[in-house]
C-alpha positions as CSV (number, residue, x, y, z in Angstrom):
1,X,-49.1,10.1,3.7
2,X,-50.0,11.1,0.3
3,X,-49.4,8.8,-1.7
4,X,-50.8,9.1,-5.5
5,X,-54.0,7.2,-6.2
6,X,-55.9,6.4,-9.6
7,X,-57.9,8.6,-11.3
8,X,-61.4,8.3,-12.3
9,X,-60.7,9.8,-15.2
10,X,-60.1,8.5,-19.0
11,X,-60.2,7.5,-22.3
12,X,-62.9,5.8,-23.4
13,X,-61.4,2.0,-23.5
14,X,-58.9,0.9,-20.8
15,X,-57.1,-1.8,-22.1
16,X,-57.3,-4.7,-24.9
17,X,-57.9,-7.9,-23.6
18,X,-58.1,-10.0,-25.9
19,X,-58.4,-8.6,-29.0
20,X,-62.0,-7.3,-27.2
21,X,-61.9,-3.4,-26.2
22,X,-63.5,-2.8,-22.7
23,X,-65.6,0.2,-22.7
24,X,-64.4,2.4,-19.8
25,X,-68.8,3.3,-19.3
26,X,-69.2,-0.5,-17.8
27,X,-66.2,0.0,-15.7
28,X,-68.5,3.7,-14.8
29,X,-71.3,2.0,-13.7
30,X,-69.3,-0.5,-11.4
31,X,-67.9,2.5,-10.1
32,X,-71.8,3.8,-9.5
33,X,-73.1,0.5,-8.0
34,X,-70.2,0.5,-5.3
35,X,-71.3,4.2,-4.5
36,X,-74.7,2.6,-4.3
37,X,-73.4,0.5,-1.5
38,X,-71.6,3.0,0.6
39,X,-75.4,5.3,0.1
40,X,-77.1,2.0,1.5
41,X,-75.1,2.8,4.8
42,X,-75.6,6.3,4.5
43,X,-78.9,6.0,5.1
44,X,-79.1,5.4,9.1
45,X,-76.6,8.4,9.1
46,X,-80.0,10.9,7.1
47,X,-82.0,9.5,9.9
48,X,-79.9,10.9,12.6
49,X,-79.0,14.4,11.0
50,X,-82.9,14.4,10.8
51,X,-83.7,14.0,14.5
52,X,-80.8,16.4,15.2
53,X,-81.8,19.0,13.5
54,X,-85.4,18.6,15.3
55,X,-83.9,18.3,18.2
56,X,-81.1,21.1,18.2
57,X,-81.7,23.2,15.3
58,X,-79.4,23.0,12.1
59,X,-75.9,23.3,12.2
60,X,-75.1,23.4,8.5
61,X,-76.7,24.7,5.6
62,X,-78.6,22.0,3.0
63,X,-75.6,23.5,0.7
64,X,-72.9,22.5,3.1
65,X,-74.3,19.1,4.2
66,X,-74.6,17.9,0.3
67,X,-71.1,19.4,-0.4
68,X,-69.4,17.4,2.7
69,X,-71.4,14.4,2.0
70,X,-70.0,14.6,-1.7
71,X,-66.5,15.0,-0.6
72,X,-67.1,12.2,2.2
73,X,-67.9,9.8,-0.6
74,X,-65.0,10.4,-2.5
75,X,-62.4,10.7,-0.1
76,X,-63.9,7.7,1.6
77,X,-63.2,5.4,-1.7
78,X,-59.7,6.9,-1.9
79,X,-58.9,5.9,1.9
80,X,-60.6,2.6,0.7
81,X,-58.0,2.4,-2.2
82,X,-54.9,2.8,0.2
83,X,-56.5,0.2,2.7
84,X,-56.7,-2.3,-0.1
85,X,-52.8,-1.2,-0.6
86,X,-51.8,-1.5,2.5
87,X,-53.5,-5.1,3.3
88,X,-51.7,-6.3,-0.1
89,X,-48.3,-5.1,1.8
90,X,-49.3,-6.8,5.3
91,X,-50.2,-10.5,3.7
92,X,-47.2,-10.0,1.0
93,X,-44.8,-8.9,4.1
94,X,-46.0,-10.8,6.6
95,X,-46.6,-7.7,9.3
96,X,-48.4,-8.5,11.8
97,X,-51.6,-5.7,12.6
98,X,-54.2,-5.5,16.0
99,X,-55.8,-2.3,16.2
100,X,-58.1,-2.2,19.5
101,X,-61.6,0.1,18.9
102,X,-63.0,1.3,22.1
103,X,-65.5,4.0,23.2
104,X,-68.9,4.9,24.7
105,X,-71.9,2.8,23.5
106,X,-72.8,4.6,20.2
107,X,-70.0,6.1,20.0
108,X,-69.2,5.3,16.1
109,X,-66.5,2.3,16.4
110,X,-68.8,-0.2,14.5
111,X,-69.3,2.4,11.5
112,X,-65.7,3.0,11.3
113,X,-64.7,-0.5,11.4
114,X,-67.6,-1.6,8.9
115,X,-65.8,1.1,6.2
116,X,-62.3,-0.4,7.0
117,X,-63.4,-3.7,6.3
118,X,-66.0,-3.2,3.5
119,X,-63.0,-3.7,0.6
120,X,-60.9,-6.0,2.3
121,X,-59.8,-9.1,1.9
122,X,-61.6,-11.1,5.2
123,X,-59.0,-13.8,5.1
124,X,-56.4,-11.2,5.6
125,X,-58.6,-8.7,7.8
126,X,-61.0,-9.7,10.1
127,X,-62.7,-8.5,13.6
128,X,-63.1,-9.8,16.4
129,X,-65.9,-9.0,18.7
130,X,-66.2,-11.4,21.5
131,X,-69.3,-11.7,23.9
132,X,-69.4,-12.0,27.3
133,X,-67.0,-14.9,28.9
134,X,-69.1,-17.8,29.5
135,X,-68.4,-19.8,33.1
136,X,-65.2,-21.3,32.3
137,X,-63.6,-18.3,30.4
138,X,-64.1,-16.2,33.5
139,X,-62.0,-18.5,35.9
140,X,-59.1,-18.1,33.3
141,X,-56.3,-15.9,32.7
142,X,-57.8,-12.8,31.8
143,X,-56.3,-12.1,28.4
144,X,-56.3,-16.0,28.1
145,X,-59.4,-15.8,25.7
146,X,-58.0,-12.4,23.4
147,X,-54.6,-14.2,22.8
148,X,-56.2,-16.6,20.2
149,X,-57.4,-13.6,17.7
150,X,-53.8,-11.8,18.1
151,X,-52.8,-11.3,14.5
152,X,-50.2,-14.3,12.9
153,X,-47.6,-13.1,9.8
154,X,-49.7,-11.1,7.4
155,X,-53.1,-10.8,8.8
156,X,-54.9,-7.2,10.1
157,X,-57.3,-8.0,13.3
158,X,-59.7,-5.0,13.8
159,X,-61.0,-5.9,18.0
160,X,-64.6,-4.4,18.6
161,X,-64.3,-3.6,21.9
162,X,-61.2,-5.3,23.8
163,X,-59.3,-6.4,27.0
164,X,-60.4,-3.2,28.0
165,X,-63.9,-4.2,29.0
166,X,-62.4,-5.0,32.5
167,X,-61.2,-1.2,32.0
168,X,-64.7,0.1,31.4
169,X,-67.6,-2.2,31.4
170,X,-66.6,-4.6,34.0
171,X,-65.3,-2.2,36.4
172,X,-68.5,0.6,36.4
173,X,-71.4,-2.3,36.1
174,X,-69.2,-4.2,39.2
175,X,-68.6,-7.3,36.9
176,X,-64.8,-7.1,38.5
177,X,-64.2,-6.3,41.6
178,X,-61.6,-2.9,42.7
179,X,-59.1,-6.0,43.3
180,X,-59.7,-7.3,40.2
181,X,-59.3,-3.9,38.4
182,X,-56.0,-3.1,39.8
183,X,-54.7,-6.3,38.9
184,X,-55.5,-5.5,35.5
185,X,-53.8,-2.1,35.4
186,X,-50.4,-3.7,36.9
187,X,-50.8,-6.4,33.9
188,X,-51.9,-4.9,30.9
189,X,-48.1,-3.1,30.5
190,X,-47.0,-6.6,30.9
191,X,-49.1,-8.6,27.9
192,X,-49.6,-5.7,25.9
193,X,-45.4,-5.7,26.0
194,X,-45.7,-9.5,25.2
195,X,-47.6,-8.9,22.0
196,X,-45.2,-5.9,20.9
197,X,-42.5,-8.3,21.6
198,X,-43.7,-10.6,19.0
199,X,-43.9,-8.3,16.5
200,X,-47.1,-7.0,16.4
201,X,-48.1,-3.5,16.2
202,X,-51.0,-2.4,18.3
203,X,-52.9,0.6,17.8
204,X,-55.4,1.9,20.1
205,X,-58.1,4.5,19.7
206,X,-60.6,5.7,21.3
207,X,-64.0,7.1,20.0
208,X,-65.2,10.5,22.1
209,X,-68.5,11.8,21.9
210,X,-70.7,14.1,23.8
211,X,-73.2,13.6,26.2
212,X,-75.9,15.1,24.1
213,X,-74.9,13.5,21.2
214,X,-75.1,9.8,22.6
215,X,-78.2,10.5,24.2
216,X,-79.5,11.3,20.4
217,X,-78.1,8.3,19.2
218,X,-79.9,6.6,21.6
219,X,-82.9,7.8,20.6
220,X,-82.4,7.0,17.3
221,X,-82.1,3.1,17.7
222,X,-85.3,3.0,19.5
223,X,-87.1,4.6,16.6
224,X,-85.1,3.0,13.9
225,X,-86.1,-0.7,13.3
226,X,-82.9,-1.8,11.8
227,X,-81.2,-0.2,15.1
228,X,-83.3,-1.3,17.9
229,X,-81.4,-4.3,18.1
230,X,-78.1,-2.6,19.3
231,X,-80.0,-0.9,21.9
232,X,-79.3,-3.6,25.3
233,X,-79.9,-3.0,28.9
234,X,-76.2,-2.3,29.3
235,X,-76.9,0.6,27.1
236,X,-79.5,2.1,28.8
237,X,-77.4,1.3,32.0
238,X,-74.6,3.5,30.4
239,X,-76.9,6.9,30.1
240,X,-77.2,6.5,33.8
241,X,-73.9,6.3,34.7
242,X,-72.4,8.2,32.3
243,X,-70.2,10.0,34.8
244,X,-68.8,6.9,35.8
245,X,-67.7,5.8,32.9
246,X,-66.1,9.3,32.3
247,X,-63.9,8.4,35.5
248,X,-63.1,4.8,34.2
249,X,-62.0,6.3,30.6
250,X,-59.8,8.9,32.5
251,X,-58.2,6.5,34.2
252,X,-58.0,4.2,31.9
253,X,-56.2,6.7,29.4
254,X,-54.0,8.2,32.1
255,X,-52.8,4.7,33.0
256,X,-52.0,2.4,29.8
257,X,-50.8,5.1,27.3
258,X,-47.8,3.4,26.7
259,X,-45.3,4.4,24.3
260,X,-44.7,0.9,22.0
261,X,-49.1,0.9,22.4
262,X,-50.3,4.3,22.7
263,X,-53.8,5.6,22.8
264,X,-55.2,7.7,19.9
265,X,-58.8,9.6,20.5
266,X,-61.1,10.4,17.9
267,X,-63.6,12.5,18.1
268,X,-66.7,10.9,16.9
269,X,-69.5,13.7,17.4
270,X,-69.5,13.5,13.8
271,X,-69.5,10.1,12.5
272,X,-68.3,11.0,8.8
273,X,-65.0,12.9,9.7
274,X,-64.5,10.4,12.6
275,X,-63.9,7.7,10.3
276,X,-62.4,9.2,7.6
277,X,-59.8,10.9,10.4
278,X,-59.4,7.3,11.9
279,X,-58.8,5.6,8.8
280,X,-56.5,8.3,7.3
281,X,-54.3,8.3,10.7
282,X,-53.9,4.4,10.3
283,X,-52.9,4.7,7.1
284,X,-50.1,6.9,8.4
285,X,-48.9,5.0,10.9
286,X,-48.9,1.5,9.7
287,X,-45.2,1.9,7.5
288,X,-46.6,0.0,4.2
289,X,-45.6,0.6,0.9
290,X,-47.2,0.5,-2.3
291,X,-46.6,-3.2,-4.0
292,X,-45.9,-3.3,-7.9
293,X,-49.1,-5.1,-9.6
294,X,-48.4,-7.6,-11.9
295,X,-50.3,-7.4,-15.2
296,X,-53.0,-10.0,-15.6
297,X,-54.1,-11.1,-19.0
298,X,-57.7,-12.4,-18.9
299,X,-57.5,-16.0,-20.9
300,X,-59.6,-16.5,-23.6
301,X,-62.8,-19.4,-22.9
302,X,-62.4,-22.6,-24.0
303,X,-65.5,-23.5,-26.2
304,X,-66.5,-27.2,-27.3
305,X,-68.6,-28.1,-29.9
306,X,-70.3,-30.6,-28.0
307,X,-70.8,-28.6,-25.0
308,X,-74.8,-27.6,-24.2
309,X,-75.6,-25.9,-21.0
310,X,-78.4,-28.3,-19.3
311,X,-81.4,-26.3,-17.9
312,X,-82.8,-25.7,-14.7
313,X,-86.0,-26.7,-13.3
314,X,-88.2,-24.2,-12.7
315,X,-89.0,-25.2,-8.9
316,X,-85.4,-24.5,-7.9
317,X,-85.4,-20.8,-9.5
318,X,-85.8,-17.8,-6.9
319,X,-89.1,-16.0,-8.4
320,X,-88.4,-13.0,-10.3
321,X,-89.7,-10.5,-7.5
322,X,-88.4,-7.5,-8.6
């Protein structure tokens, strides 16, 4: 996929709306603030470079790191621009989208899925990540309660963790029993052929990191306040038996790698290129074109002479903090 995207660059107006010029500098600084955002994110990534190069040394130069990070930003906005593209083609086509996220605890899914959805439009993409089935959910079907968040005509789901669980989760912490397990490997083929069936395309990845590296990551929630609250017993539960999750994934993989819902991995050691390599492989495999944009004139304000804009009471301003 390379499809040709807009350039930052040129003159200095865009268009005439109105008989008013709009100065392309205003249209600079938007572009600044939404780089502002994306550097608001950035920040718990600095925290973790930080404690891994106290913990294991440096493994780029200061030179290298800034030059990535610069590219990262940039390339991240363009795979931004493409997935506003490509939702404007699902809602105006009426394709149906589920891609399933899965992975170690900490293994990056929630970052990658926070920069798919950051531009989107949340009425045509949202996530789903569902808790833990309450009493009556777990004496149902078992892909009874995912069935409702299956994409209809024109939407994008993003799952946060999946059916799967009975595949990880469920099966290493002894939430399912072995029967229960098998059962589930004899009738995934069968639903996730259902939801083919119907039209929708499922993509599944999976987000691979290192031992070392989730151990890190670890650390960093409980030292990061904004983090700790991600940090649960079934985390800590997961350092533990990190080998038997290895043997769940395995099998997991071996098993359900089907060919109309096939597994892609990521590696996610380093959480920048694991998104942007996610995000640019989705991009070319969902089969979306690039719509034509119809021109939109900006109408002029109506103005009465009679019109006075009441004011506001003081009491129900916000104060002026900053």
């Amino acid at each position: 996929m390379e499809k040709e995207l807009p350039s930052d660059s040129g003159d200095a107006t865009l268009s005439n709306l109105g008989g008013k010029v709009f100065p392309y500098e205003q249209l600079q600084e938007e572009l600044v603030e939404d780089l502002d955002a994306e550097f608001e994110q950035d920040m718990e990534d600095i925290f973790e470079d930080r404690l891994r190069d106290a913990s294991y040394g440096e493994t780029e130069s200061p030179a290298e790191r800034k030059a990535f990070r610069s590219f990262y930003f940039h390339e991240l906005r363009r795979l931004q621009i493409e997935l506003v593209r490509m939702q404007d083609w699902i809602q105006e086509t009426g394709f149906k989208l589920a891609v399933v996220f899965e992975g170690r605890d900490a293994a990056g899914k929630g970052g990658c899925i926070k920069r798919i959805m950051h531009r989107l439009n949340p009425r045509v993409c949202r996530t789903v990540a569902l808790s833990a089935p309450n009493d009556r959910e777990k004496t149902q079907l078992y892909f009874q309660r995912y069935t409702p968040h299956l994409p209809a005509a024109g939407e994008m789901v993003l799952f946060d963790r999946s059916w799967y669980n009975r595949a990880g989760v469920e099966s290493v912490m002894g939430f399912a029993t072995a029967e229960q397990v098998d059962q589930f490997y004899q009738d995934v083929p069968l639903f996730e052929r259902l939801v083919t069936n119907a039209g929708v395309m499922l993509l599944k990845y999976w987000f691979s990191i290192e031992d070392e590296e989730q151990e890190l990551r670890f650390l960093c929630r409980i030292h990061d306040p904004l983090k700790q609250w991600k940090l649960s017993p079934m985390d800590l539960q997961s350092r533990v038996r990190w080998e038997e999750y290895t043997k769940a994934k395995e099998r997991m993989l071996l098993n359900t790698n089907f060919d109309f819902a096939p597994w892609r991995v990521v590696e996610g050691n380093n959480k920048k290129r694991a998104r942007l390599n996610c995000i640019r492989h989705l991009l070319e495999t969902v089969p979306y074109d690039v719509l034509p944009q119809e021109k939109v004139d900006l109408p002029e304000r109506v103005h009465h002479d009679d019109y006075e804009r009441a004011p506001l009471p003081e009491e129900i301003k916000v104060p002026q903090y900053y």
